[in-house]
C-alpha positions in Angstrom: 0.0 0.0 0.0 1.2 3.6 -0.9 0.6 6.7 0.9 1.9 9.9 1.3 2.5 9.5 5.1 6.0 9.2 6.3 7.4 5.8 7.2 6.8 5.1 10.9 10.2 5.2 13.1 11.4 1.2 13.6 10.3 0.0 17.3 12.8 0.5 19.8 13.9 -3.4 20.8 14.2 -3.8 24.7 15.6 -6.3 26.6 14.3 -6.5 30.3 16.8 -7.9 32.6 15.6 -8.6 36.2 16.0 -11.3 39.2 12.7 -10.6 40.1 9.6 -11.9 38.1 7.3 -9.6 38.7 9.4 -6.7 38.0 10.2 -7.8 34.5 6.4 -8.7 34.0 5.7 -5.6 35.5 8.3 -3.3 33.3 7.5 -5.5 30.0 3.5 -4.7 30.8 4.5 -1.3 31.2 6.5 -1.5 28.0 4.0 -3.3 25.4 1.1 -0.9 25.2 3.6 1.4 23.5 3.9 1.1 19.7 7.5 3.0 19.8 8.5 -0.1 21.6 9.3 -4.0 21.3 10.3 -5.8 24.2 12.2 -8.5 22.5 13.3 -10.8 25.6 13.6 -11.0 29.0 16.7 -12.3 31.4 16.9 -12.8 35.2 20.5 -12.6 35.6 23.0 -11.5 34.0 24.8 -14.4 32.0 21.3 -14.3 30.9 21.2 -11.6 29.6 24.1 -11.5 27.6 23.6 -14.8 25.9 20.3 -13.3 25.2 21.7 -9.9 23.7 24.0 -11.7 21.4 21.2 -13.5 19.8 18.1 -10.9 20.2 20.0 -7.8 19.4 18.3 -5.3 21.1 18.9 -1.3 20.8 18.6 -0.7 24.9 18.5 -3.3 27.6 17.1 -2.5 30.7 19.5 -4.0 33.4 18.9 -4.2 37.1 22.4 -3.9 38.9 22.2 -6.2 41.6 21.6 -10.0 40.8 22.5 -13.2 41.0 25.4 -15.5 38.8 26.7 -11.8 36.9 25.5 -8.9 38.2 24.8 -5.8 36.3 28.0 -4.2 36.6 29.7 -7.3 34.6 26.9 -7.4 32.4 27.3 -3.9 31.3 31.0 -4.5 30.5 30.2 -8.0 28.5 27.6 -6.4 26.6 29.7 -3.1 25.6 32.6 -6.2 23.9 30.2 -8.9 22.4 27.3 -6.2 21.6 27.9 -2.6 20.9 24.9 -2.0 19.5 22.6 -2.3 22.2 22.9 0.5 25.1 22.3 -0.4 28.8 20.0 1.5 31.1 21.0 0.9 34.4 18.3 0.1 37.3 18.8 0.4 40.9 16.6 0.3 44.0 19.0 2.9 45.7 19.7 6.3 44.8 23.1 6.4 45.7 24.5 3.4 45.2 28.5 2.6 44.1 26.8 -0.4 41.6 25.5 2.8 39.4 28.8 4.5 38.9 30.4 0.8 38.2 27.8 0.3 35.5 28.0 3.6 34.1 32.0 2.7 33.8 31.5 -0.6 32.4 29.5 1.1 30.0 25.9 1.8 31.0 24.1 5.1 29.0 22.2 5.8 32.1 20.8 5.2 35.7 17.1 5.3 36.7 15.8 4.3 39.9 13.2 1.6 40.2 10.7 4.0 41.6 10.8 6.0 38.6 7.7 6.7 36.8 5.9 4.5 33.8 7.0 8.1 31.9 9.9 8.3 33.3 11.0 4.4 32.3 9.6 5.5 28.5 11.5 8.6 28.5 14.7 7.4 29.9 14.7 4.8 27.1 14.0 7.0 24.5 16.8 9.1 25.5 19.4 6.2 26.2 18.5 5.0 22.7 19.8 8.2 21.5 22.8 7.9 22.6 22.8 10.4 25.1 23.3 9.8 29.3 19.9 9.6 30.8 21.0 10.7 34.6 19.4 13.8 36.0 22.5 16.4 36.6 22.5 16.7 40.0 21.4 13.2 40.6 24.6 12.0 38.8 26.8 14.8 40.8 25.7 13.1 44.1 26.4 9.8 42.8 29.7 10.7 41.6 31.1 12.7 44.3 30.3 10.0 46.9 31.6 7.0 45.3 34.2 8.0 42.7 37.3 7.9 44.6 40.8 7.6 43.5 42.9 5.6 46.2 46.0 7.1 47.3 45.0 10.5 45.5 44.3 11.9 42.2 44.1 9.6 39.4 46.2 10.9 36.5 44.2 12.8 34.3 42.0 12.1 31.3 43.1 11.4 28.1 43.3 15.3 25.8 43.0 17.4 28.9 45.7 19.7 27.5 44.1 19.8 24.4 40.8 21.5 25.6 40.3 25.3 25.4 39.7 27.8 28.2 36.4 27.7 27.3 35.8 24.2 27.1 36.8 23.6 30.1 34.8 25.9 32.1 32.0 24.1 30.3 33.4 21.0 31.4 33.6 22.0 34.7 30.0 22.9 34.9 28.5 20.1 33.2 30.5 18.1 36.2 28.7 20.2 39.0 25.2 19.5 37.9 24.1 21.9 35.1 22.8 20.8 32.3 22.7 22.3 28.8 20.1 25.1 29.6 21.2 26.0 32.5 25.4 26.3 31.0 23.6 28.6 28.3 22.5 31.2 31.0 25.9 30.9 33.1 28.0 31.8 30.1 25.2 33.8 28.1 25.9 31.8 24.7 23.1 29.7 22.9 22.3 26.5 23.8 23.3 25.5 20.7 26.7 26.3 21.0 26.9 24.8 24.5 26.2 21.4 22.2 28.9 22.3 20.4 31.5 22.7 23.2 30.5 19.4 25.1 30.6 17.2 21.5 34.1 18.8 21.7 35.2 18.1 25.3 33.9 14.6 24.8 36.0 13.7 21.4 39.0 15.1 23.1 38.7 13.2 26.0 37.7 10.3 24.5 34.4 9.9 26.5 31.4 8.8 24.9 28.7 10.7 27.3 28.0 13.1 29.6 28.2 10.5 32.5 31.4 9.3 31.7 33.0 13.3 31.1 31.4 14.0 34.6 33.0 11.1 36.1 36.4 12.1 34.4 36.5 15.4 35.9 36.0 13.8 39.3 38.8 11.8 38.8 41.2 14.3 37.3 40.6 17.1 40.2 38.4 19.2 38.1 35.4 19.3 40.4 35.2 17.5 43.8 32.8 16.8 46.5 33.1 20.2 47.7 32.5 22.4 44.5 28.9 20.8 43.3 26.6 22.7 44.4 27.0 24.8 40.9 28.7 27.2 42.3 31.7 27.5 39.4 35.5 28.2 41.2 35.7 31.9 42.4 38.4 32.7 39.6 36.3 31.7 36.6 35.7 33.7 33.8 32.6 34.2 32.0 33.5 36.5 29.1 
């Protein structure tokens, strides 16, 4: 049949990964009604779920973090060698919880907690498929400052550090302490359009493929700590 309609957008393929029954019947009921989805599988541990991922194929796999024979964390870092294709949102019971930041290391696009909204679950998917991080600002801040640590002091910094500009830094630096793209826009009174520009920048010279992982790099460089995320940029920056 022809038409003058545009083609509809392919289903987005989820895999639900859960040690829990009735959260995976739960999240896959929550899922299915949607016609922008397909949930393709589910898994209840990990092992599962990688086996599963290498033969389903599936664009976003939603992963609890704590489970039984391979837990999310290992999952995540499996999945991100044997399928590169398919992006990992990570779930957690916990806010704060050091499992997160090991998943979103491994290789995870994004962290949602299991009380999250039906919306929230859609959205975060959505977004994750984009290929862009799917924690809230501040949320990943807090996570980041209490559990990314560097024993024995600063670890050395990240990859093209010398390579970024003034600017691009101070970006950087206020990405790490919770603002997001808006919000960088009115600090340094440039469009938010160019504050794209600037972060697709900072993360090809540093080698990081998300915001989550450039936050967690400027933790570990010295760029931001514990103490300087409240938003609040260092008392000598420059705006102009």
């Amino acid at each position: 049949m022809t038409g003058t309609g545009t083609t509809p957008a392919p289903r987005i393929r989820v895999l639900i990964v859960d040690d829990q029954p009735l959260v995976r019947r739960g999240l896959s009921l929550i899922l299915s009604p949607d016609p922008s989805f397909e949930v393709v599988g589910e898994a209840e541990n990990g092992a599962q779920a990688v086996a599963l991922a290498r033969r389903l194929l599936p664009d976003v796999v939603v992963m609890d973090i704590r489970m039984p024979v391979l837990d999310g964390v290992g999952a995540t870092g499996e999945l991100a060698a044997a399928v590169p294709g398919c992006r990992v949102l990570a779930l957690s019971t916990f806010d704060v919880d050091e499992y997160v930041v090991g998943a979103l290391r491994a290789g995870a696009y994004g962290f949602l907690p299991k009380d999250s909204s039906p919306e929230d679950l859609s959205a975060a998917i959505r977004t994750v498929h984009a290929g862009e991080a799917v924690v809230a600002p501040r949320l990943l801040t807090r996570l980041i400052s209490t559990y990314v640590r560097a024993p024995g002091g600063a670890r050395p910094a990240p990859t093209g550090l010398g390579e970024l500009t003034p600017r691009e830094v101070e970006v950087w630096h206020l990405m790490a302490t919770g603002l997001d793209n808006t919000a960088i826009s009115r600090a340094l009174d440039i469009s938010l359009s160019t504050v794209k520009n600037y972060i697709t920048s900072i993360f090809d010279k540093l080698a990081v493929r998300d915001r989550a992982q450039a936050v967690i790099a400027a933790y570990e460089s010295g760029l931001v700590t514990a103490r300087t995320t409240a938003g609040d940029p260092p008392g000598d920056r420059q705006t102009g």
